[in-house]
Residue, then its C-alpha position, 0 to 999 in steps of 0.5 A: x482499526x487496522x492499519x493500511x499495511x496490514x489490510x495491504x498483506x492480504x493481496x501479497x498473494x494476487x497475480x503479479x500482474x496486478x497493480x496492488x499484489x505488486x504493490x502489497x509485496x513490495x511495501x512487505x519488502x519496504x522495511x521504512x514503509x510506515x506499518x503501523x499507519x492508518x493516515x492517508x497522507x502519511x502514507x502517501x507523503x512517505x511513497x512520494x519520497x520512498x515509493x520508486x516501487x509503485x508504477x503511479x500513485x493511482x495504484x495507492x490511490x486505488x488501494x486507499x479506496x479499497x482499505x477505507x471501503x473495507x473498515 
């Protein structure tokens, strides 16, 4: 399985109007961002602590569903 970081690279290159090309570019720039995780509360415990980067944990939430529907 590939982990949520790495499924999170291929939308670096979306508008950066979109939610979660900003949100893919900025965890590439999150150097503490767990990228070898495929656990969702892992990953979401370490953006409530360290995510001042995303705009609402909806924009995680919404990238979640994609990064489960697509394993």
């Amino acid at each position: 399985m590939k982990s949520f970081y790495h499924y999170m690279m291929k939308y670096r290159s979306n508008h950066k109007d979109d939610p979660i090309g900003e949100f893919a570019r900025n965890a590439y720039d999150d150097h503490g961002f767990p990228k070898s995780s495929t656990d969702y509360h892992e990953i979401s415990s370490y953006l409530e602590m360290n995510g001042h980067y995303l705009e609402s944990m909806s924009v995680f939430d919404q990238a979640w569903e994609l990064y489960e529907s697509n394993q």
